[in-house]
VOTI-68267 format. One line per 4 residues: their letters; for each residue x, y, z of N, C-alpha, C. Coordinates in steps of 0.05 Angstrom, whole numbers, always signed. Example, Ala and Ser with C-alpha at 12.3 -4.5 7.8 and 13.67 -1.06 7.14 Angstrom:
# VOTI-68267
as> +264:-114:+156:+246:-90:+156:+264:-66:+156  +257:-45:+142:+273:-21:+143:+258:+1:+157;
# end
This chain:
# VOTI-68267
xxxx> -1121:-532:-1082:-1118:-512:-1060:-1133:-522:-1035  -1120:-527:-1014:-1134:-538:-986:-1142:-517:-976  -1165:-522:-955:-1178:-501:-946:-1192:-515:-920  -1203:-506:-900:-1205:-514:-875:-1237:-518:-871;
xxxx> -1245:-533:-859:-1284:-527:-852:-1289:-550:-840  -1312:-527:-819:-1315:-559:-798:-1320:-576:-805  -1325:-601:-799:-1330:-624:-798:-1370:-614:-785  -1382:-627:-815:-1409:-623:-804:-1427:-655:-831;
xxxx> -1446:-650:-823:-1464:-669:-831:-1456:-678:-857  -1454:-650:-870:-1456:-651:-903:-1427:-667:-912  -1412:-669:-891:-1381:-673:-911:-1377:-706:-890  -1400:-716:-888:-1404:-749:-880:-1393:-772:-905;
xxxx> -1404:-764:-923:-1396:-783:-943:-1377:-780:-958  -1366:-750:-954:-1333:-746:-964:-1314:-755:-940  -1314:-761:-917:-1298:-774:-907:-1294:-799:-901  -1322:-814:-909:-1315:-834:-914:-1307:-840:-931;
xxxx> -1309:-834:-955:-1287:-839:-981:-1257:-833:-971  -1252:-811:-954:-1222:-812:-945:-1214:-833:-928  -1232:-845:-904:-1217:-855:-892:-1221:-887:-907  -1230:-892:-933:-1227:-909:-943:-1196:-914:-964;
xxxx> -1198:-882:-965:-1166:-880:-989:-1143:-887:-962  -1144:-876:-938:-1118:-882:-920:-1124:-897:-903  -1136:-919:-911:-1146:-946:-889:-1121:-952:-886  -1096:-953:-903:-1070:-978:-905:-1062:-960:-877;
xxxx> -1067:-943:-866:-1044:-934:-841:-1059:-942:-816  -1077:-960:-821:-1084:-964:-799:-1114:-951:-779  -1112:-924:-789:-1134:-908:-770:-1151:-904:-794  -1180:-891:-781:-1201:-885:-794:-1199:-851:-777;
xxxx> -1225:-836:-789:-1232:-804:-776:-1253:-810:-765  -1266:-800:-742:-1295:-814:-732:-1310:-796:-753  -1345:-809:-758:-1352:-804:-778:-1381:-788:-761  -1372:-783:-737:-1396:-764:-725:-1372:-741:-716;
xxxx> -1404:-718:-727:-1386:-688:-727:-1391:-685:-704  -1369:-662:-695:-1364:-653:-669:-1352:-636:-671  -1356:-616:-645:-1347:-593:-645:-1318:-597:-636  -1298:-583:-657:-1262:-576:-652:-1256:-604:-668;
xxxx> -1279:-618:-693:-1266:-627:-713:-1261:-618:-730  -1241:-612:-759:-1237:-593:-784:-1235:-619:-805  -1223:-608:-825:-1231:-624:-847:-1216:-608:-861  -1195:-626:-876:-1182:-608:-895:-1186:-613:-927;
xxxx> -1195:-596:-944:-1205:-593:-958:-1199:-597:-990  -1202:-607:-1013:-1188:-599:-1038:-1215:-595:-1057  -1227:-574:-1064:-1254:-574:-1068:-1278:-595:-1052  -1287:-614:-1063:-1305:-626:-1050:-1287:-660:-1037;
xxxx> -1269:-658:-1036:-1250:-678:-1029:-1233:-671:-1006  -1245:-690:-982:-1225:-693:-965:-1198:-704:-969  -1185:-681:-953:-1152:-700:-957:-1134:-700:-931  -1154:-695:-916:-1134:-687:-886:-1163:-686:-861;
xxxx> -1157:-692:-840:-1167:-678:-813:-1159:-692:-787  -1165:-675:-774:-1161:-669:-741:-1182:-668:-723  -1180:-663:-704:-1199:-660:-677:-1176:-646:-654  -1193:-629:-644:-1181:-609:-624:-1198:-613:-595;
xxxx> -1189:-618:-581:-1200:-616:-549:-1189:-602:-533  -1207:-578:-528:-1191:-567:-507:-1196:-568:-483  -1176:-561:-455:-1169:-574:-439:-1156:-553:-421  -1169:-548:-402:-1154:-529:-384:-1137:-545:-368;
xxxx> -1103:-530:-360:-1089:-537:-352:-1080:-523:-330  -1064:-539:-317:-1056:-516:-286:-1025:-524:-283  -1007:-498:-280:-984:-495:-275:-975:-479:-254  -968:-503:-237:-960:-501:-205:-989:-480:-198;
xxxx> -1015:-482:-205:-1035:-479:-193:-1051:-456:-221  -1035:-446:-233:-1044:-418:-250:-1057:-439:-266  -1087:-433:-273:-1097:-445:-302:-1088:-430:-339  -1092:-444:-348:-1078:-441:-375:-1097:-458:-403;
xxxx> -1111:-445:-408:-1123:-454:-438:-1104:-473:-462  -1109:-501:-449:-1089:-517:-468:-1109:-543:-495  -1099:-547:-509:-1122:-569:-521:-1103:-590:-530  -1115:-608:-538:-1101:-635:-552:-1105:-629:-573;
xxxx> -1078:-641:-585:-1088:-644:-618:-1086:-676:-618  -1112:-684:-632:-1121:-709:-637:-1124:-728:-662  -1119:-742:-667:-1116:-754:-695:-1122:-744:-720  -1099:-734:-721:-1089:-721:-750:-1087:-738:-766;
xxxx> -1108:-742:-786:-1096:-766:-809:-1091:-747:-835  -1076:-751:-851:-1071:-732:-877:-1065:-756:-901  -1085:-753:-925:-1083:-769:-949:-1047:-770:-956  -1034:-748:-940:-1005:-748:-952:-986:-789:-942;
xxxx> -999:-795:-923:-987:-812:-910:-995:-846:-930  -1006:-841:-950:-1016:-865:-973:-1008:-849:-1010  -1004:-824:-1004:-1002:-808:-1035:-991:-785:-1029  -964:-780:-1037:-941:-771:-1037:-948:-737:-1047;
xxxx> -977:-733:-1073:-977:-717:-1072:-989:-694:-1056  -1001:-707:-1028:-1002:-692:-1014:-992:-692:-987  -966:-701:-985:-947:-702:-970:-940:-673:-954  -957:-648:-959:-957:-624:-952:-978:-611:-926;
xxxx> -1002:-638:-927:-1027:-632:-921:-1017:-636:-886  -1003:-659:-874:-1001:-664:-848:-990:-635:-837  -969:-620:-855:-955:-592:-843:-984:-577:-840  -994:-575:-853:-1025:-551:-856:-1044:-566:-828;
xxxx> -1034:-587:-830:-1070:-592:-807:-1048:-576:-783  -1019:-592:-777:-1015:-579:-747:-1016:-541:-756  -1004:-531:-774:-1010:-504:-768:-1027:-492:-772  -1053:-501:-776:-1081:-491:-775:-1092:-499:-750;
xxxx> -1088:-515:-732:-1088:-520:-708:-1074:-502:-686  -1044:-504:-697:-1032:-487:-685:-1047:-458:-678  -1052:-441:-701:-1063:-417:-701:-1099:-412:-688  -1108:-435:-684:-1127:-433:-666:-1117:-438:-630;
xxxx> -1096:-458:-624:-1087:-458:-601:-1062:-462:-593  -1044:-436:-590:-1013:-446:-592:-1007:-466:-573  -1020:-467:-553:-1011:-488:-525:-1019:-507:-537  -1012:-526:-547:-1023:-553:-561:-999:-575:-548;
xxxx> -1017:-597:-542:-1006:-619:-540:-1013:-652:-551  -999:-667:-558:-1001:-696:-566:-1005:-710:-552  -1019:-734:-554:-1003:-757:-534:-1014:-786:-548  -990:-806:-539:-993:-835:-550:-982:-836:-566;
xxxx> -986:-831:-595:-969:-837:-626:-956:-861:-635  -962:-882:-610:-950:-909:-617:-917:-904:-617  -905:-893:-602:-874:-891:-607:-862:-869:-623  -846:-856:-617:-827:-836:-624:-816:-842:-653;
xxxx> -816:-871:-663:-805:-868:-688:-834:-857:-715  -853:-859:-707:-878:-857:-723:-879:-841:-725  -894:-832:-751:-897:-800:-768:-898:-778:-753  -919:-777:-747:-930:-761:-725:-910:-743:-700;
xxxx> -892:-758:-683:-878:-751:-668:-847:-734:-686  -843:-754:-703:-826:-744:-723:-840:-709:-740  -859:-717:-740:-862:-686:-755:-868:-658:-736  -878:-675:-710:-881:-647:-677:-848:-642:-680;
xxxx> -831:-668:-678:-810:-655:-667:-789:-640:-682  -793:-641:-713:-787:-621:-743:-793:-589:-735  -822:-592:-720:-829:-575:-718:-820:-556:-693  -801:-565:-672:-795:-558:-647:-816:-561:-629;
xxxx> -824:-586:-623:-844:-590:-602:-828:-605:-584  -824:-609:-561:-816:-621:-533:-831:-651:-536  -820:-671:-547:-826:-694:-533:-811:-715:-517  -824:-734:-503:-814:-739:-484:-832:-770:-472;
xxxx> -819:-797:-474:-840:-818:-463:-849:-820:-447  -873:-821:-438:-890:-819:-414:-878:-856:-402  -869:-865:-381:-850:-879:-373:-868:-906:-372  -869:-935:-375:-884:-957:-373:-870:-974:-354;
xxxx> -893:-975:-338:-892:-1002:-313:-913:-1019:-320  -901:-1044:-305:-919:-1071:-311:-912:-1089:-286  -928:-1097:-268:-930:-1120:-245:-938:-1145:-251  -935:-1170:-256:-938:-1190:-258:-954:-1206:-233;
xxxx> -979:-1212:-240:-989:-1218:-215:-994:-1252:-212  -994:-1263:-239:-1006:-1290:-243:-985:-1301:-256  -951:-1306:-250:-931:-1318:-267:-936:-1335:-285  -954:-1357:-280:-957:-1373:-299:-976:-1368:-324;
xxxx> -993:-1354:-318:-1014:-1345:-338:-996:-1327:-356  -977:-1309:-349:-967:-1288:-359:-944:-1308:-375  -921:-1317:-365:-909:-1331:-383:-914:-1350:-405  -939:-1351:-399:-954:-1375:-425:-973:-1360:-448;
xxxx> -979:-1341:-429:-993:-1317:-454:-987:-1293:-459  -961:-1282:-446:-955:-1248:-459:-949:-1249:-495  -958:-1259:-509:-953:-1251:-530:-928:-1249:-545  -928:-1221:-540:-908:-1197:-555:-878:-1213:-543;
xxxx> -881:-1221:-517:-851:-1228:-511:-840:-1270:-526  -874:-1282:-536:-865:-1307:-539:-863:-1307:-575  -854:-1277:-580:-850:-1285:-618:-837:-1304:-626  -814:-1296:-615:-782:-1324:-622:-792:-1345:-606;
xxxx> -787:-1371:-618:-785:-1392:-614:-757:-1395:-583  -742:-1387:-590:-720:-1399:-568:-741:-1382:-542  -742:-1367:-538:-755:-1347:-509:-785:-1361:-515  -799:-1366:-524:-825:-1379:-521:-813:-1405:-502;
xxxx> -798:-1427:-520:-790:-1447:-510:-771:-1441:-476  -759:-1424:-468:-753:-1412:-448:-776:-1399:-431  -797:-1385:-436:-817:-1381:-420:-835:-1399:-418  -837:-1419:-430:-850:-1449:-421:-830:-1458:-393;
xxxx> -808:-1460:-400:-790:-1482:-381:-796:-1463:-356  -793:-1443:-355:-796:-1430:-328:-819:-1419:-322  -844:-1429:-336:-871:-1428:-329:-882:-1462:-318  -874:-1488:-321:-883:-1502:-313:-850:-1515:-294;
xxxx> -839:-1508:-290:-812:-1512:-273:-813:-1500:-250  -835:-1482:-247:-830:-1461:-224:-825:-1438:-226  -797:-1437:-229:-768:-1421:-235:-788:-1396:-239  -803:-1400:-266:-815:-1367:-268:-826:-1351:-239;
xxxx> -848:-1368:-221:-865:-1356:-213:-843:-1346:-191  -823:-1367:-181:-800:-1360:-150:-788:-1335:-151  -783:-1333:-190:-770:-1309:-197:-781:-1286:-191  -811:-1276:-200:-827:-1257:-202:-836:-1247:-176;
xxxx> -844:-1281:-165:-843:-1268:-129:-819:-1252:-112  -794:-1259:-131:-770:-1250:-107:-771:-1220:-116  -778:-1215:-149:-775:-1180:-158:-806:-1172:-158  -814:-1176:-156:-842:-1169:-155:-862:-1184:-135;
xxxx> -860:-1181:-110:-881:-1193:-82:-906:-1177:-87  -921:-1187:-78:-952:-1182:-74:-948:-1157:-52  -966:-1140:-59:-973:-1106:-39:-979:-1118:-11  -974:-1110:+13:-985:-1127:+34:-985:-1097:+62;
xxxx> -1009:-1094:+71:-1007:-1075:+85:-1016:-1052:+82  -1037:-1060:+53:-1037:-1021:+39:-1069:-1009:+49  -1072:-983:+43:-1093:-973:+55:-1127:-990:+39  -1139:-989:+55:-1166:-992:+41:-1178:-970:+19;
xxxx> -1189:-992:+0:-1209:-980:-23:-1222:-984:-23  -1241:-962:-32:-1272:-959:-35:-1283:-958:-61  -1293:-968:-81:-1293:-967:-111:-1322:-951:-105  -1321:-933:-126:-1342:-913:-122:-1365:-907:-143;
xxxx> -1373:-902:-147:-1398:-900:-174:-1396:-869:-190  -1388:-851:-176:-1368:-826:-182:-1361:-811:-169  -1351:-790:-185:-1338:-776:-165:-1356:-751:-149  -1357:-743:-121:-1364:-721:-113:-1359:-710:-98;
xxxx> -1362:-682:-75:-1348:-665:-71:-1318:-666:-65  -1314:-682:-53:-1298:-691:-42:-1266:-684:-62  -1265:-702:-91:-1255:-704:-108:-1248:-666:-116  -1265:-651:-111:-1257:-627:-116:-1242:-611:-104;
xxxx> -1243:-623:-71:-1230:-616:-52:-1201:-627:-54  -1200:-643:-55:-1167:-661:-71:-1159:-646:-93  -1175:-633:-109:-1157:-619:-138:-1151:-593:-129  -1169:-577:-106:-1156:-557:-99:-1125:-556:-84;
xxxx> -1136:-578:-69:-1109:-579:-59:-1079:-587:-56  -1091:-598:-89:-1060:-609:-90:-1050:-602:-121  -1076:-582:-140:-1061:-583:-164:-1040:-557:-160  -1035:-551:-148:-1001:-525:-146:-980:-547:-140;
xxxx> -987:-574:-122:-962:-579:-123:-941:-594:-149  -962:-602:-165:-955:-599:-210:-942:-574:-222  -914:-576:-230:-912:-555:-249:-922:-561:-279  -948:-584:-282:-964:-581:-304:-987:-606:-302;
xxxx> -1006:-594:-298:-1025:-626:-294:-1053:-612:-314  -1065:-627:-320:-1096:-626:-331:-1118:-622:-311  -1145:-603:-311:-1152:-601:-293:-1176:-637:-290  -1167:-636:-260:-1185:-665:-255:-1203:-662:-231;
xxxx> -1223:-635:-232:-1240:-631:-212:-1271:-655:-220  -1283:-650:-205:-1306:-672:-206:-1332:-673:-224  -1324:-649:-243:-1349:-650:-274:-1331:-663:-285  -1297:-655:-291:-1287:-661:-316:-1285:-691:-316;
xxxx> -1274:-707:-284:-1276:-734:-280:-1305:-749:-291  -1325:-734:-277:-1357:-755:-283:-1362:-760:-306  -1353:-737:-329:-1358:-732:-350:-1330:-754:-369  -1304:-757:-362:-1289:-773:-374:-1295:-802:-367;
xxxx> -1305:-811:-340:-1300:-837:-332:-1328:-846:-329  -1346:-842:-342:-1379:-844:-338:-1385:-881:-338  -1369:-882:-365:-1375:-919:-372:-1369:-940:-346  -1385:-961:-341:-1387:-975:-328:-1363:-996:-323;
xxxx> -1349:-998:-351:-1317:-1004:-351:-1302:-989:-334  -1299:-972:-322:-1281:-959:-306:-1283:-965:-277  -1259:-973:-265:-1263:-975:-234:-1246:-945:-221  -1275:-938:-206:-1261:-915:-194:-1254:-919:-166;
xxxx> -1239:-916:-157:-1220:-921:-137:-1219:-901:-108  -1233:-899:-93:-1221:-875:-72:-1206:-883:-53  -1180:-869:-43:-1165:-881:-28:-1164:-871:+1  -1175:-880:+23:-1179:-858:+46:-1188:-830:+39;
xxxx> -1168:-818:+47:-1176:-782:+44:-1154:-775:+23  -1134:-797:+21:-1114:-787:+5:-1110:-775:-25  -1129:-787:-39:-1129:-798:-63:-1148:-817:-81  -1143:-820:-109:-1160:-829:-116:-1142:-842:-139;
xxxx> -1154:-867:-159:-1150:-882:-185:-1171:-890:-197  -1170:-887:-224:-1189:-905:-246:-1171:-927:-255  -1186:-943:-261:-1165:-964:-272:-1187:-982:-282  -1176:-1000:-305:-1191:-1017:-312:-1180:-1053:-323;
xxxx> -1205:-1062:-311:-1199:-1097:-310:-1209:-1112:-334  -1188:-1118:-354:-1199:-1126:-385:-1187:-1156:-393  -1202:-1170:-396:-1206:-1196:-410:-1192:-1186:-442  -1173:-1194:-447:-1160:-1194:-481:-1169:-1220:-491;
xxxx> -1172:-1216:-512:-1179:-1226:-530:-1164:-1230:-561  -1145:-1246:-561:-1125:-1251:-586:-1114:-1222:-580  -1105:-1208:-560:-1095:-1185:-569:-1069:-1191:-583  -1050:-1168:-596:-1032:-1172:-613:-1001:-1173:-582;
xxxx> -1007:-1166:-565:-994:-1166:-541:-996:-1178:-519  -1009:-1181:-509:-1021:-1190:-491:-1039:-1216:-488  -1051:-1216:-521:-1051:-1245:-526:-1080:-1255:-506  -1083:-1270:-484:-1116:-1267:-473:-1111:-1272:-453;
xxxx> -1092:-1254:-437:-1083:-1245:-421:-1117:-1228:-395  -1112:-1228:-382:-1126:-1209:-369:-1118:-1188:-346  -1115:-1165:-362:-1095:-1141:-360:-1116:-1114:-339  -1091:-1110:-324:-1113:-1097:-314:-1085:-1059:-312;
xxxx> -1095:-1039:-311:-1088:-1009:-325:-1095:-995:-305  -1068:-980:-291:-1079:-963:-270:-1073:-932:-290  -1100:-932:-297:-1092:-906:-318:-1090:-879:-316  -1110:-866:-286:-1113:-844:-284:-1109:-845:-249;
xxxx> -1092:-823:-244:-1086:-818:-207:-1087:-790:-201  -1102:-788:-176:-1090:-760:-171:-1085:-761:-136  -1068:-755:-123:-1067:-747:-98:-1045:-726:-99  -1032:-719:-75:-1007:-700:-68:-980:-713:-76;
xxxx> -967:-706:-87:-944:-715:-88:-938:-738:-67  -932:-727:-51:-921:-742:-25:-942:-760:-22  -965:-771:-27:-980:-797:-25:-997:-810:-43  -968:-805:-61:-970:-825:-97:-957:-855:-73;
xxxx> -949:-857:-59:-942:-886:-55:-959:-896:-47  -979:-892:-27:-996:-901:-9:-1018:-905:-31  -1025:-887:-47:-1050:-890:-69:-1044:-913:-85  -1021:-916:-103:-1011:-927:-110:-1012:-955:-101;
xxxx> -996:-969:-84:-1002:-987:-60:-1026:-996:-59  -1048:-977:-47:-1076:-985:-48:-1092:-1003:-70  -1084:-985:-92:-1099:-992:-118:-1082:-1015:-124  -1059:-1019:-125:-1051:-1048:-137:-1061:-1074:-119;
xxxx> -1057:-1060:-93:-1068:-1090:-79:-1108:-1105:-82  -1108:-1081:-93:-1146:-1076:-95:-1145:-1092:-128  -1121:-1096:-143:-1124:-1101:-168:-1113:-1128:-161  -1090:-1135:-147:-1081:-1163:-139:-1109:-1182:-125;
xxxx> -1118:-1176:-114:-1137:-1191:-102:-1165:-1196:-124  -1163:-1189:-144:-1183:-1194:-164:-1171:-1206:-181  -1147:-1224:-179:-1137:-1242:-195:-1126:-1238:-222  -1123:-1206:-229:-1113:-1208:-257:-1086:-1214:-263;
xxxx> -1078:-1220:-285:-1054:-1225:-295:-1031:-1213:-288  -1042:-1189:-303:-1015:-1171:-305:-1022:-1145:-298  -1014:-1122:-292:-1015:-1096:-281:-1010:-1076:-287  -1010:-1054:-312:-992:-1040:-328:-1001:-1005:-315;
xxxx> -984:-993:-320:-984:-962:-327:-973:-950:-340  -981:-922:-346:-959:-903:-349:-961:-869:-342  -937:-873:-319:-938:-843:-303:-916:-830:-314  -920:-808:-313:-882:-786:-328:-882:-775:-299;
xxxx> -894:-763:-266:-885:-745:-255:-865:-770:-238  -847:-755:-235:-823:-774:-221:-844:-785:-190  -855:-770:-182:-868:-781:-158:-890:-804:-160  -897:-806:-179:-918:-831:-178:-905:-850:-199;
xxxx> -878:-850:-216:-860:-873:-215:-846:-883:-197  -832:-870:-175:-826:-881:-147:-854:-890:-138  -877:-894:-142:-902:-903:-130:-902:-936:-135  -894:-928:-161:-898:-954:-177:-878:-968:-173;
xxxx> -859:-965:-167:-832:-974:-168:-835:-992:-138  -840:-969:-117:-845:-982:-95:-866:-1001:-85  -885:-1008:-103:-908:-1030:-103:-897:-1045:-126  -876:-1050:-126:-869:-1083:-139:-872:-1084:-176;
xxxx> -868:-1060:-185:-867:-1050:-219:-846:-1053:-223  -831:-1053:-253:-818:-1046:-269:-823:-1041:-290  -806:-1020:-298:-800:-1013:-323:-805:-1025:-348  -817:-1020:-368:-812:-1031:-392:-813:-1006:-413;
xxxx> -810:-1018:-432:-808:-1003:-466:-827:-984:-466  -837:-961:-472:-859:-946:-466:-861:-941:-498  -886:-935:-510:-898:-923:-543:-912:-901:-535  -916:-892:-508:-936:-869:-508:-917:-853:-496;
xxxx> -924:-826:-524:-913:-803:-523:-927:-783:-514  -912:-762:-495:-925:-735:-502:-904:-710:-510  -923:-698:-527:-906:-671:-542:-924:-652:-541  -905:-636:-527:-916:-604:-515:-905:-583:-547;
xxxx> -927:-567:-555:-919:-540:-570:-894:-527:-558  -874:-512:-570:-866:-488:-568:-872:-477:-541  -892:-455:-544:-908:-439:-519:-916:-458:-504  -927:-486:-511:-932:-497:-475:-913:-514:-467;
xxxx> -892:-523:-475:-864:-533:-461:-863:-511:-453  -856:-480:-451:-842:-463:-442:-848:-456:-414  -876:-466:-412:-902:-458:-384:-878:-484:-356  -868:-511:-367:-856:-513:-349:-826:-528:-357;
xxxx> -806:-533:-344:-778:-540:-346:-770:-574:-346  -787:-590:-334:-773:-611:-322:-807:-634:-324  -804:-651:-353:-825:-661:-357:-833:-682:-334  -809:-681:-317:-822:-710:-293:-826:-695:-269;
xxxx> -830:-669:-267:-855:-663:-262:-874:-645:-259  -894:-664:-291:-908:-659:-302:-928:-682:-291  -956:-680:-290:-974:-703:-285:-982:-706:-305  -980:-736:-321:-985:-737:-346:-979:-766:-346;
xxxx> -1007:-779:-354:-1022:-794:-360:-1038:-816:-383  -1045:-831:-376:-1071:-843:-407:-1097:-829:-398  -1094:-819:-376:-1121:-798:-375:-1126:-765:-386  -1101:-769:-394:-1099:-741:-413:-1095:-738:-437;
xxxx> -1102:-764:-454:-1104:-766:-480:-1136:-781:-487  -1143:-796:-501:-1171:-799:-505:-1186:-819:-492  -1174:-825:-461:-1179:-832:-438:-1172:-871:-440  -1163:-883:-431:-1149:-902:-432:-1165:-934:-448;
xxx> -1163:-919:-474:-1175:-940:-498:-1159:-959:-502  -1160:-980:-508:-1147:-1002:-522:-1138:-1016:-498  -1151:-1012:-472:-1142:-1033:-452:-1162:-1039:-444;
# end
């Protein structure tokens, strides 16, 4: 019989015995308690849990009590006989916050997305851009694109031929002309004055006034970005290391934006040229509001394959109609890890 209870001191060494039984999927449960973690229960045996964050949201300006639901791991996903437990964590979640949302899941085909969307949840890929800043570095180390031998041997020939870099310059040119940045140490008043004024023009954004920012982007890894009066970016500049993608690449993530609609280009713009001139590799995002993909689009991005999902509940898809535009982010999931 499963049964629900926080996540507290005492149930330390029963989760590590769980996340030792569902190591094969990959994830672990963090093993410090926190408040809006649960634990799902079979007498003194974990077999399931979650983490809840909640998260005030604003639609076309109205706030709205929304939370994440956060890594749900369930013993069902390694032992079949509890293949019941992943339905119980989302509806025991559910019934503490119907506005619930996901994000990331590694792709739409993975468990997870598959079981929101069983359930009638709204998902939808948060869209991936990537700028190429260093052709030759990039053609000799993206990884993920040199698996096969024939395209390895093809991104050599047009990494030491030229051909690559003439190419990348003709679809992708360097930003030239963009406003000045100020990289800042955090955020203050200022940043609050920007969220007043522009979160109505979102029919759904997260609130990003200047506690919730200081308090998400505190680490010294983060470049915070101010753009004139317009706007603002976090983004961050990372040395890889054997990554499985990217290979040792040095990637740099415009992860979190906020200005007015109408000067997602200029912010946009700013921050890439502020990222071009520090020599990194390659350039990635991922925005869903149609206005800050024309941002990206128009500073020399394209498109690629996107794995990060977001899936709105029931009741909070209903709050708005048209997910592109929605502001939605790697800053609205557990803030832009793994880059």
């Amino acid at each position: 019989m499963i049964r629900f209870v926080p996540f507290t001191a005492d149930w330390i060494e029963a989760t590590r015995a769980f996340n030792c039984r569902v190591a094969a999927t990959g994830f672990e449960f963090p093993l410090q308690p926190a408040e809006g973690s649960y634990l799902a229960v079979d007498g003194d045996t974990v077999r399931g849990a979650y983490m809840l964050r909640r998260q005030g949201f604003h639609f076309h300006g109205d706030e709205a009590g929304v939370a994440h639901f956060r890594l749900p791991l369930s013993e069902g996903a390694v032992n079949r006989a509890y293949r019941s437990v992943g339905v119980q964590l989302l509806r025991h979640a559910m019934r503490q916050y119907p506005m619930l949302y996901a994000l990331g899941m590694g792709g739409m085909s993975n468990p997870l997305p598959r079981l929101l969307a069983a359930a009638g949840w709204r998902l939808a890929e948060v869209p991936f851009f990537f700028k190429v800043v260093r052709p030759f570095r990039f053609l000799r180390g993206m990884d993920y694109l040199r698996q096969k031998r024939p395209r390895r041997l093809a991104m050599d020939l047009a990494a030491f031929s030229g051909v690559g870099r003439a190419g990348v310059r003709l679809i992708q040119p360097a930003v030239r002309g963009a406003l000045g940045v100020e990289c800042i140490e955090q955020f203050g008043a200022w940043a609050d004055e920007l969220w007043r004024s522009c979160r109505g023009s979102y029919a759904c954004i997260a609130e990003r006034d200047t506690k919730t920012l200081n308090k998400q982007y505190a680490e010294t890894k983060y470049l915070r970005l101010k753009v004139a009066n317009l706007g603002w970016t976090v983004a961050l500049d990372t040395q890889m290391r054997g990554d499985a993608n990217f290979g040792d690449l040095r990637v740099a993530a415009i992860a979190d934006t906020l200005a007015a609609p109408g000067a997602a280009g200029d912010v946009i713009r700013a921050a890439t040229a502020y990222l071009e001139r520090r020599a990194v590799d390659l350039i990635v995002s991922n925005q869903m509001h149609v206005a800050w993909r024309e941002a990206l689009r128009g500073a020399g991005f394209r498109p690629g394959p996107s794995n990060f999902v977001f899936a709105a509940s029931k009741p909070l898809a209903s709050r708005f109609n048209d997910s592109g535009q929605a502001h939605i982010n790697r800053g609205d999931g557990d803030g832009p890890i793994h880059l």
